[in-house]
C-alpha positions as CSV (number, residue, x, y, z in Angstrom):
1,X,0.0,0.0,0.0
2,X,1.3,3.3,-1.0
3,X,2.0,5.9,1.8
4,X,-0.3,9.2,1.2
5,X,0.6,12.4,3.1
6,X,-1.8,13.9,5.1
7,X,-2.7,17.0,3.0
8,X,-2.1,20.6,4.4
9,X,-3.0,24.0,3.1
10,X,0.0,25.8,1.5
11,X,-1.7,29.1,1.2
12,X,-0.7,32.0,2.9
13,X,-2.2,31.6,6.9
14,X,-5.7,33.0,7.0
15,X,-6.5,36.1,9.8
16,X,-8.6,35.1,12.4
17,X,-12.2,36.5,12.0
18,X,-12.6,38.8,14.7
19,X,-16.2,40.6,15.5
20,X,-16.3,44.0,17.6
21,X,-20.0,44.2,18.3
22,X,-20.8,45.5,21.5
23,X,-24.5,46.3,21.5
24,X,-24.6,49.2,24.0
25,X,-27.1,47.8,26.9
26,X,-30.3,49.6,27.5
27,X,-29.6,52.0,24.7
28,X,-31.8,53.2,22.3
29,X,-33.0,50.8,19.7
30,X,-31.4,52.8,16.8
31,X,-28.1,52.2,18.8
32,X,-28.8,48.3,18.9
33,X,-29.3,48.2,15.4
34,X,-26.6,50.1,14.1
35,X,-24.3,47.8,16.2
36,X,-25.9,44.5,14.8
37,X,-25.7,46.4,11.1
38,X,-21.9,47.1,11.7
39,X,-21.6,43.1,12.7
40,X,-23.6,41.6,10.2
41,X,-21.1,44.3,7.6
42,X,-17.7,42.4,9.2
43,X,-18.5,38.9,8.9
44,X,-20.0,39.6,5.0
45,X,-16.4,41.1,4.3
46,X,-14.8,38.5,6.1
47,X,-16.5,35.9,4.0
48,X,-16.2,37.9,0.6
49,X,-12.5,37.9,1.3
50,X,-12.5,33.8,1.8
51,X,-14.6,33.5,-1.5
52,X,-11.6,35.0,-2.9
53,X,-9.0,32.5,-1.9
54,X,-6.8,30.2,-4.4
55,X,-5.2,28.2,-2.2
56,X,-6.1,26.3,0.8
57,X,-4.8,28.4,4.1
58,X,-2.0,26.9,5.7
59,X,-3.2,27.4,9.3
60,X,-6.6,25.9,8.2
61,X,-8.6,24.8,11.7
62,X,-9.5,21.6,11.6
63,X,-6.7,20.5,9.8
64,X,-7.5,19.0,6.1
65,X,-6.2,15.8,7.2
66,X,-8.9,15.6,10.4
67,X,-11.9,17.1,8.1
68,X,-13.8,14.0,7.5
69,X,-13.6,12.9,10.8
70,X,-14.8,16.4,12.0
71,X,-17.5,16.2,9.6
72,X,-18.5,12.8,10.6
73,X,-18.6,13.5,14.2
74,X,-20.9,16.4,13.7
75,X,-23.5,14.8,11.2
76,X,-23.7,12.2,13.5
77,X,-24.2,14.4,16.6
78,X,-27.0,15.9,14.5
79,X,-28.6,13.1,13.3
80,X,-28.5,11.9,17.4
81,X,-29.7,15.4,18.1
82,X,-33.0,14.8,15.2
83,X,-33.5,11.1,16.0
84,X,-33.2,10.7,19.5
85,X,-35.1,13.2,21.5
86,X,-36.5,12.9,24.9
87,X,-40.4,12.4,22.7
88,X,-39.4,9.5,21.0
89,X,-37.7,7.8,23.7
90,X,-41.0,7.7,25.5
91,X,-42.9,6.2,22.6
């Protein structure tokens, strides 16, 4: 059997998304807004700038050779999560 390497991104590291939004408490409602606008703005620029990407980022979290098992572990959680409520235990 042939040895495969685990694959790893060799792009440049991507920045960690970071959010500022404070929604001032007991504020006016225009206040609350405009922070949840301003939030809302940073993660749609944040994910504009992924969509541009040509190469997988090297600091890529989880890892590309721990994907599938990541993906896996949460589809099954999931399913668990649909299937196996405290309703249909008692049935």
């Amino acid at each position: 059997m042939d040895w495969v390497p685990n694959p790893v991104g060799r792009g440049a590291p991507a920045a960690p998304l970071t959010i500022t939004a404070s929604p001032p408490l007991r504020a006016p409602a225009r206040r609350y807004d405009a922070a949840v606008e301003n939030a809302f703005a940073q993660v749609q620029a944040a994910v504009a700038a992924a969509a541009d990407l040509k190469a997988v980022p090297s600091n890529l979290e989880p890892p590309l050779a721990r994907a599938a098992a990541e993906y896996r572990l949460s589809s099954t959680t999931a399913a668990n999560a649909i299937f196996w409520t405290p309703d249909s235990l008692s049935a």
